[in-house]
C-alpha positions in Angstrom: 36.6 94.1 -90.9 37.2 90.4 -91.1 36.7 89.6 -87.5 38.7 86.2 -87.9 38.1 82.9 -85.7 40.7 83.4 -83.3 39.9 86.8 -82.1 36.1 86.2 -82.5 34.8 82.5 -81.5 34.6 82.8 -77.9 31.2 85.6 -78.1 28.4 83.3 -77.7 26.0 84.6 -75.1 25.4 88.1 -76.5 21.6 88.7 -75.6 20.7 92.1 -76.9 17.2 92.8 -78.6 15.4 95.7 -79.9 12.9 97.4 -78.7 12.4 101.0 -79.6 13.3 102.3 -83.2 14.8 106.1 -82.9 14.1 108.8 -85.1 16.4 111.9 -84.2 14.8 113.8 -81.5 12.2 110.8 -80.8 11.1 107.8 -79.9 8.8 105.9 -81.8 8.2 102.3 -79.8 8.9 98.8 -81.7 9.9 95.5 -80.7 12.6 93.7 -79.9 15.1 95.6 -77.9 17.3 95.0 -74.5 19.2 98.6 -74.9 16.2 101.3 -74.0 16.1 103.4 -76.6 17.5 107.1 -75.9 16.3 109.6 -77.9 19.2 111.5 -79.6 19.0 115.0 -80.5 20.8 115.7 -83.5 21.7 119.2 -81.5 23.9 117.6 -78.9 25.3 114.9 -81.0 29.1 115.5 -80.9 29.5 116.0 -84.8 27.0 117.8 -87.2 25.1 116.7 -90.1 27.5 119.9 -91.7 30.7 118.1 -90.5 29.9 114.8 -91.1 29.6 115.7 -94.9 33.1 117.1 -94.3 34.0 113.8 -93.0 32.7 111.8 -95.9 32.2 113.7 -99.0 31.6 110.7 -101.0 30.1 108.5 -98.8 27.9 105.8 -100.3 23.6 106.6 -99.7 23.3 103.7 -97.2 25.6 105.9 -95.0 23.3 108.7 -93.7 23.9 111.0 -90.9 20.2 109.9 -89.5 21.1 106.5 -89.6 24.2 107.6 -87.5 22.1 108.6 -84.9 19.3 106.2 -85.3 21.6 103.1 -84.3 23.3 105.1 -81.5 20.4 105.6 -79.8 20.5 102.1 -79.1 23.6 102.2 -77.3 23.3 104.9 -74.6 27.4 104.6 -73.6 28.2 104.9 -77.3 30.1 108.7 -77.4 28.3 109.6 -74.1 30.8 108.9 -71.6 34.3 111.0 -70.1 35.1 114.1 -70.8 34.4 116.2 -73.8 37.5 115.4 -75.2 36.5 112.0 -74.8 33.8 111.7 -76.7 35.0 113.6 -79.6 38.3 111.4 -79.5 36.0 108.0 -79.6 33.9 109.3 -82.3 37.4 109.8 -84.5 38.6 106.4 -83.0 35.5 104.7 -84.5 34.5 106.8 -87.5 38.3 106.6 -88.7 38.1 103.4 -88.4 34.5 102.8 -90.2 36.5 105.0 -93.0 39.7 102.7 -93.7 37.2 99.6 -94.0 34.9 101.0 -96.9 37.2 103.2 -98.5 37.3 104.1 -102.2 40.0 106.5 -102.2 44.0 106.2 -103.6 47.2 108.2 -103.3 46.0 110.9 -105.8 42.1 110.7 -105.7 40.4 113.8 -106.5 39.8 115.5 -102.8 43.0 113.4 -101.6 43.2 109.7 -100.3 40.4 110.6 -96.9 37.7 112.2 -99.0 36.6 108.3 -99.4 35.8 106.8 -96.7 32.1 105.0 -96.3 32.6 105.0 -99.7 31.9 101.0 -100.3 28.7 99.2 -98.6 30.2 95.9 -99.0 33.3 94.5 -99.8 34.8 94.8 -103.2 34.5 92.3 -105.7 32.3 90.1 -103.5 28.8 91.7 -104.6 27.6 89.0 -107.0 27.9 86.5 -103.8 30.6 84.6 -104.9 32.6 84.9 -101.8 32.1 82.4 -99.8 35.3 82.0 -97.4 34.5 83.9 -94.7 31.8 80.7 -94.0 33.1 78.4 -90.7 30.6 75.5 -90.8 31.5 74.3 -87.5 30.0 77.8 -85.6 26.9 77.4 -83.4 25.4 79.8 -85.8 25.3 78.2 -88.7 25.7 79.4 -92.7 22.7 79.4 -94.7 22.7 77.9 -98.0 23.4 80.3 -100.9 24.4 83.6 -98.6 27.8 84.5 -98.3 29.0 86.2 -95.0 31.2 88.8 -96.3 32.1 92.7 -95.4 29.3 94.5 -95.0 28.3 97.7 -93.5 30.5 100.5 -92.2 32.6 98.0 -89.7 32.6 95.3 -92.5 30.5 92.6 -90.7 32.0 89.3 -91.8 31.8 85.8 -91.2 29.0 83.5 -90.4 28.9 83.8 -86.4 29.6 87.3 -86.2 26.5 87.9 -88.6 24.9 85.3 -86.0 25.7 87.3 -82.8 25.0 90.6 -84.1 21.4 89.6 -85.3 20.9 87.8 -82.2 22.0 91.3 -80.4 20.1 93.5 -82.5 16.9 91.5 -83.3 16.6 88.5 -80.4 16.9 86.3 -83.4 20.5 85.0 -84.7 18.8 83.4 -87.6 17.5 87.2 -89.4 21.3 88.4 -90.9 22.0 84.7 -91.5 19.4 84.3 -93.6 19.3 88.2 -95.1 22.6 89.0 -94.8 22.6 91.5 -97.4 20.3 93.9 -94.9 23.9 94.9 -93.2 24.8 96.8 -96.9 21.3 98.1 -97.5 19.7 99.3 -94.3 20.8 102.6 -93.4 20.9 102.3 -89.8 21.5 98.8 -89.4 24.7 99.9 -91.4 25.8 101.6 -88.6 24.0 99.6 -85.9 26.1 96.2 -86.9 29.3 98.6 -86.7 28.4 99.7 -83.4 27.2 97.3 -81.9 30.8 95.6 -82.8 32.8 98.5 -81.2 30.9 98.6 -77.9 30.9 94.4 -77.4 33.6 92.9 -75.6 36.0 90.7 -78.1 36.8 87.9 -76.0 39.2 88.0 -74.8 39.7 91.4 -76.0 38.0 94.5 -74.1 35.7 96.3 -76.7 37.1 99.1 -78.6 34.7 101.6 -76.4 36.3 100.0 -73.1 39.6 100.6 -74.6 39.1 104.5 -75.5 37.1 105.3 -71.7 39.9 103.3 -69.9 43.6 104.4 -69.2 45.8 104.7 -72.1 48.6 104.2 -70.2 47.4 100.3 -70.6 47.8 100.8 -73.9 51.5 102.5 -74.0 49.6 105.3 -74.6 47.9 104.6 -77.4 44.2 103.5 -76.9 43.7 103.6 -81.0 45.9 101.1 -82.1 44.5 99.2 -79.6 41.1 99.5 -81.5 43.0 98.6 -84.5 44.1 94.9 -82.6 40.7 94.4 -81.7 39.1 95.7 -84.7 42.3 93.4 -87.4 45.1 92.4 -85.1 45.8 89.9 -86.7 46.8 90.9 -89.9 47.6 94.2 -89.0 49.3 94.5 -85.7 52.4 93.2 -84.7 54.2 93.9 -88.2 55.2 97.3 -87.7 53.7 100.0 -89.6 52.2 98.4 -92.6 49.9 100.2 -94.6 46.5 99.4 -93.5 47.6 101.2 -90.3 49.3 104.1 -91.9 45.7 104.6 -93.8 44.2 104.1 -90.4 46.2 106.9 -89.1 46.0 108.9 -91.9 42.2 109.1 -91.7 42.7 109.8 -87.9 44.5 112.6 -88.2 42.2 114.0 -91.0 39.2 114.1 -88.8 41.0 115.1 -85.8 42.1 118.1 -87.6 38.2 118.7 -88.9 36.7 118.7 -85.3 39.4 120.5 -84.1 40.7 118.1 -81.7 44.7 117.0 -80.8 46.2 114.0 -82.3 47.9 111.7 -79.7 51.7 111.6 -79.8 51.9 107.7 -79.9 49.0 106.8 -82.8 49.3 103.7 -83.9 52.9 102.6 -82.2 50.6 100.2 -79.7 49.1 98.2 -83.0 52.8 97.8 -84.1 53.9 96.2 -81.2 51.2 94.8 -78.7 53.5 93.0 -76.7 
């Protein structure tokens, strides 16, 4: 996602470092980490290696199920909290979510439209680094010279400071994705780890997306994933009706609700078409 200024500015004392790097089922110790490491066993993860395939059928290599659960380890609240249900309907909240931002699929693509998602590692058309808008030269965490700050990863990491406060969250050191970027498309967990690590971290002045799907839904008319959606693209997304972005959204919602076996809320989506 594009994670624009106005939603996004106000995050600048995220302190989070790593210290442990997880391999399913173990722990091997590393540096730099505030979030003790959990090991996660692959067993009690709340979707399979066999499902997630289902999922993402044409996912792109950095996208691996062991990355998945690599980078989750780090966050110990990340689908481990509620009810059953719960966890199964934040896992779809997220992973739908992760789908409509690296999608490859169309109307009529082989498989249908959701047989795409995770399908794009970076965004489209800016690989040869010639996209440099989503640069604001007056954050505390300043652009390097010839890196571009562009979607990357299954979240789409963009901009300059959000690349800032997620390296300064993940490695103690805002300056390692500033100045290697590219490490957010190429690194399987830190793929995952850059879009996690977004959905559990308060978007000022925004509750995080993992707030919003363990809180009451009633907050959100019902609705706690187009609330996801505001945080995640409000504004270009929400507040216009159903558009389709959110339709896609949905779309892939529904399709992996329907995989795991899970209901589909009544209201999806109607809270990201009128916030208000």
């Amino acid at each position: 996602m594009r994670f624009y200024p106005d939603d996004f500015k106000n995050q600048m004392n995220i302190k989070n470092t790593i210290k442990c790097f997880s391999i399913v089922g173990t722990m091997i110790v590393g540096a730099f980490s505030p979030h003790p490491v959990h090991a996660v066993d692959s067993a009690q993860f709340p979707i399979s290696k066999q499902t997630f395939k289902k999922f993402f059928p044409n996912a792109n290599a950095v996208f691996t199920y062991e990355g998945l659960i690599q980078a989750a380890a780090k966050y110990p609240s990340f689908l481990n909290q509620g009810s059953e249900e719960q966890v199964k309907s934040e896992l779809v909240a997220f992973l739908a979510n992760a789908a409509h931002e690296t999608t490859g699929g169309w109307p009529t693509a082989p498989g249908g439209p959701y047989a795409w998602g995770l399908y794009f590692a970076q965004e489209v058309g800016c690989e040869s680094g010639h996209c440099t808008q989503y640069t604001d030269p007056t954050s505390a965490y300043k652009p390097v010279a010839g890196q571009t700050y562009h979607g990357r990863g299954a979240m789409q990491l963009s901009w300059n400071y959000n690349y800032g406060q997620a390296s300064e969250a993940i490695y103690g050191n805002a300056n390692k994705l500033l100045q290697e970027p590219g490490l957010v498309a190429t690194d399987p967990v830190l793929a995952w780890e850059t879009a996690i690590w977004f959905w559990m971290t308060p978007q000022a002045p925004k509750p995080s997306a993992h707030e919003v799907v363990m809180g009451d839904p009633a907050a959100y008319k019902n609705d706690v994933f187009g609330e996801t959606v505001n945080i995640i693209n409000g504004g270009i997304e929400c507040g216009h009706g159903m558009n389709p972005q959110l339709e896609n959204r949905i779309g892939f919602y529904k399709h992996f609700a329907q995989l795991l076996g899970i209901s589909v809320p009544t209201h999806l989506g109607e809270y990201c078409q009128n916030p208000n």
